[in-house]
Short mmCIF file of the C-alpha atoms (twelve columns), coordinates in Angstrom:
data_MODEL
# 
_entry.id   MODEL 
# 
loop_
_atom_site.group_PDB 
_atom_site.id 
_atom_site.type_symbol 
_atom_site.label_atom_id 
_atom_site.label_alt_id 
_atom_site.label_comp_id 
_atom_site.label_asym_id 
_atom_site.label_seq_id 
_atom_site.Cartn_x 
_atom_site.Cartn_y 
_atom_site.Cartn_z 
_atom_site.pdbx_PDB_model_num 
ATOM 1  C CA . UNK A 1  -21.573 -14.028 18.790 1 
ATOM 2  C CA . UNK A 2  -17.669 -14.476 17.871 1 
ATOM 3  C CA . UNK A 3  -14.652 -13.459 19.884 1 
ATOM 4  C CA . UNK A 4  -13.797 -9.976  18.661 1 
ATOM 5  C CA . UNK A 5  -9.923  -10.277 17.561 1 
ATOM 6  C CA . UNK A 6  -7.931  -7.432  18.089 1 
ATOM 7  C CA . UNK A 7  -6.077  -5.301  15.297 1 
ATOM 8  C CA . UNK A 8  -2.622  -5.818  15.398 1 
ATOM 9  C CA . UNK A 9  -2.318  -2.039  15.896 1 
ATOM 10 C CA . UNK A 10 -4.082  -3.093  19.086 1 
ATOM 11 C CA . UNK A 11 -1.801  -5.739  19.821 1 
ATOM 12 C CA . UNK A 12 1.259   -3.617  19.765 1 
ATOM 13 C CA . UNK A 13 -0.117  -0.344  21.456 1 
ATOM 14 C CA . UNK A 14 -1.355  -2.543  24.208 1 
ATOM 15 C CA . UNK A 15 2.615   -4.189  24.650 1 
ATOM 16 C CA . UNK A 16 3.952   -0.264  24.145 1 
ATOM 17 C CA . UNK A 17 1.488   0.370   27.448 1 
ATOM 18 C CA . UNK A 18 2.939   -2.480  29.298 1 
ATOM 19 C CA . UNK A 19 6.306   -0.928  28.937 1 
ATOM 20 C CA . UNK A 20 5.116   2.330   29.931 1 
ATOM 21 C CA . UNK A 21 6.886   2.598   33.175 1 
ATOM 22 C CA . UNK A 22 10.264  1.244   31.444 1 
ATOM 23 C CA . UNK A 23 10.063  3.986   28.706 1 
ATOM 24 C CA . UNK A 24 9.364   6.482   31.663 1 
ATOM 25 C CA . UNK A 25 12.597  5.768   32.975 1 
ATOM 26 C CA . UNK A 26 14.649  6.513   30.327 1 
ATOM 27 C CA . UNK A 27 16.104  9.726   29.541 1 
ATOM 28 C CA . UNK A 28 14.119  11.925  26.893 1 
ATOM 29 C CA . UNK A 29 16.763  10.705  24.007 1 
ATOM 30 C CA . UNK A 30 16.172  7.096   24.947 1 
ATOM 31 C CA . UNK A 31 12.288  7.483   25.249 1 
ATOM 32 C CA . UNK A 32 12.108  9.293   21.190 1 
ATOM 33 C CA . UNK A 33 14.159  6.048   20.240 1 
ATOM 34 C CA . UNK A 34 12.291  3.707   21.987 1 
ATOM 35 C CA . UNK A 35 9.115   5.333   19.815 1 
ATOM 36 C CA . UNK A 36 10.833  4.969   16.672 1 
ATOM 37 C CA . UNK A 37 11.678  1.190   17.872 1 
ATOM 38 C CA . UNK A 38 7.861   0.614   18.376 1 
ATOM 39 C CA . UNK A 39 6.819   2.506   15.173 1 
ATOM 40 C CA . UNK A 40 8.626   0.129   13.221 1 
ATOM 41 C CA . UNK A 41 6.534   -2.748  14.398 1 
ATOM 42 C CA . UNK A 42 3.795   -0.800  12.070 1 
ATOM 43 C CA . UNK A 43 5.228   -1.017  9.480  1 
ATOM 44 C CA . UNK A 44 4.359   -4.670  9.369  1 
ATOM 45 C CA . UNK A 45 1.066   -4.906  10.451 1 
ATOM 46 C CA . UNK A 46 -0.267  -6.657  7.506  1 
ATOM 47 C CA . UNK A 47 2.504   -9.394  8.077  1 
ATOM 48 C CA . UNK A 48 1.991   -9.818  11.530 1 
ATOM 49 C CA . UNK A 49 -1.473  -10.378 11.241 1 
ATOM 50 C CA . UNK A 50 -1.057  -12.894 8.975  1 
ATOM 51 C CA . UNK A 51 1.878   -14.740 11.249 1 
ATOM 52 C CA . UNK A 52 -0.427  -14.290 14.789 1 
ATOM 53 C CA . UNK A 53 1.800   -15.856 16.496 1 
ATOM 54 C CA . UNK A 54 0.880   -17.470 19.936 1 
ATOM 55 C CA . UNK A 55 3.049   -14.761 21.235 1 
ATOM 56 C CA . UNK A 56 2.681   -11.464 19.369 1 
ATOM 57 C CA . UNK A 57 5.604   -9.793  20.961 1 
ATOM 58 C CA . UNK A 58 7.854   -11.792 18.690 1 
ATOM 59 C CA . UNK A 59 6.233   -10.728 15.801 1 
ATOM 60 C CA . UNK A 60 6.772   -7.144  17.411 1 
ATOM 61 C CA . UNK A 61 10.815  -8.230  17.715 1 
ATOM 62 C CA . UNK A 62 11.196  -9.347  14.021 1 
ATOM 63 C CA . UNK A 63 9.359   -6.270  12.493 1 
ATOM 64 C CA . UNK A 64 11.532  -4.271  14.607 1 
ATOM 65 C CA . UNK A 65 15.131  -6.672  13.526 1 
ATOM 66 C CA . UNK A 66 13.509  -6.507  9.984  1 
ATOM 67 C CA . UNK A 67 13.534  -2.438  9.855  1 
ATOM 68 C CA . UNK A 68 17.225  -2.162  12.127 1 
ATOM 69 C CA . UNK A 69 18.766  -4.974  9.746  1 
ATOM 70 C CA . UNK A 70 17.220  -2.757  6.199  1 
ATOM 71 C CA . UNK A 71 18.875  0.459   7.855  1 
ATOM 72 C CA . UNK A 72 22.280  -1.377  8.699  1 
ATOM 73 C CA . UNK A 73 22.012  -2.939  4.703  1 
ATOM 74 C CA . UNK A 74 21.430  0.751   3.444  1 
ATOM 75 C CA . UNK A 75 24.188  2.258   5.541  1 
ATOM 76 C CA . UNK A 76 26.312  0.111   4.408  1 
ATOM 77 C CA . UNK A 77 25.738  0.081   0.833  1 
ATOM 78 C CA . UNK A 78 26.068  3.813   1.444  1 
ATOM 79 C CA . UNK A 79 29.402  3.536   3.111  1 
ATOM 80 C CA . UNK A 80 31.011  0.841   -0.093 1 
ATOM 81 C CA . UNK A 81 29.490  3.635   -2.470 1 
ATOM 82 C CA . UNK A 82 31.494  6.285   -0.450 1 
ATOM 83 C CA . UNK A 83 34.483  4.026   -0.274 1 
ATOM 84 C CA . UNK A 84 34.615  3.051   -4.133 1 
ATOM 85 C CA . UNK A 85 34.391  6.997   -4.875 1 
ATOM 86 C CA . UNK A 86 37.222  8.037   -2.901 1 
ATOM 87 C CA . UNK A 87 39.147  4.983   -4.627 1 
ATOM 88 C CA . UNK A 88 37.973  6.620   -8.602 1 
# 
């Protein structure tokens, strides 16, 4: 029989378990943003898969710099479109 290879779902809920004791340390703000850190991992499981990289944690850290960079692009396209209305 083959290796089994794990999911990437796998792959990241077993790194969010190493940093359990980290995360436990934080205060309760912290710890709901540290979720929504990890979450955005998933939202490239597909991707990271495919990459399965030797080490998966920086396929973690560029799904998570993929999603912060998006929301910085958005905010500020949302701040120029603010900006350009006050200017009309």
């Amino acid at each position: 029989m083959g290796r089994t290879v794990p999911t990437f779902t796998n792959i990241i809920d077993a790194e969010l378990s190493s940093w359990s004791k980290y995360r436990r340390g934080l205060h309760k703000e912290d710890q709901e943003l540290f979720d929504e850190v990890f979450r955005a991992a998933k939202l490239h499981l597909a991707e990271n898969f495919y990459a399965m990289r030797t080490i998966p944690f920086e396929s973690i850290i560029m799904s998570i710099t993929l999603e912060q960079r998006k929301l910085i692009r958005k905010l500020q396209d949302r701040i120029e479109r603010l900006e350009k209305s006050d200017e009309g």
